[in-house]
N, C-alpha and C positions, 0 to 999 in steps of 0.2 A: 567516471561519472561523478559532476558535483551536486550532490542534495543542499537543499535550501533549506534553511534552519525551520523554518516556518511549517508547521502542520496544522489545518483546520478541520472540522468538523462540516461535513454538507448536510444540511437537513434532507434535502431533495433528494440525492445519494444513499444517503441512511449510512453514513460511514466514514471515514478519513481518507483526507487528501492530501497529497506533499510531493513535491517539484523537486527536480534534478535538473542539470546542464551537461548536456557531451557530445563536442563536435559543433557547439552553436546551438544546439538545438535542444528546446526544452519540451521535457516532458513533463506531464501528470500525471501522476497513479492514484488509484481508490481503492482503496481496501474495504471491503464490505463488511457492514456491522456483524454481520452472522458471521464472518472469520473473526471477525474480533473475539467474540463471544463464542461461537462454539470452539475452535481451536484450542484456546486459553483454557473450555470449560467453566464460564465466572457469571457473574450475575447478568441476567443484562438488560441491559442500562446503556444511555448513552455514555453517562460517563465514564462506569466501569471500561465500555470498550473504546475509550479517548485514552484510558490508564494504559488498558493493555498495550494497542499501539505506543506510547512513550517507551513502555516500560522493556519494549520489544523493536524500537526502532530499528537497531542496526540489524537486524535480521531481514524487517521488511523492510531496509534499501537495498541488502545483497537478494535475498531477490527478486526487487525489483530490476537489478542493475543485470543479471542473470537472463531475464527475461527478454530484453530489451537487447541482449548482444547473444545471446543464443535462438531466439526465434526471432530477429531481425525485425524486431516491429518498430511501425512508425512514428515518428512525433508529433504528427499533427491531425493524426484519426481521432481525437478525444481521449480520456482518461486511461490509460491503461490499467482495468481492474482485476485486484487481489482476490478471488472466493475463498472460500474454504479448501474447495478442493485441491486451488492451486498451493496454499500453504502445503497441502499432505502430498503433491506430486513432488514439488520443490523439496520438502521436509523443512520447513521451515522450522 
């Protein structure tokens, strides 16, 4: 799986978003601002949970990339989203 350098902010969402490539086919993941913030434990803020996400990237693409080849999900159902919980199942 190729991640895209690019991560944004969705207001709408309330949380971070960022794309990968594998096999042709592109995904999107969302990480919700309450994993940002409560996993991490930090302020919360949008920005702080923009920080967190950077500061913890390579975590959330393994897995995302985990998810996505372990429970065989789709790429073109919409966002594939992060909560909290799945941070604490994953062990992120």
């Amino acid at each position: 799986m190729e991640f895209e350098d690019t991560a944004w902010w969705d207001d709408k969402f309330s949380g971070v978003k960022f794309a990968a490539k594998s096999a042709g086919k592109r995904y999107i993941f969302a990480v919700s601002r309450s994993a940002l913030i409560d996993f991490f434990q930090t302020a919360d803020t949008k920005e702080q949970a923009f920080l967190n996400f950077e500061e913890n990237r390579s975590r959330f693409e393994r897995l995302a990339a985990r998810r996505v080849v372990e429970e065989k999900l789709p790429h073109d159902d919409g966002p594939i989203v992060i909560t909290y919980l799945i941070c604490i199942e994953y062990q992120l």
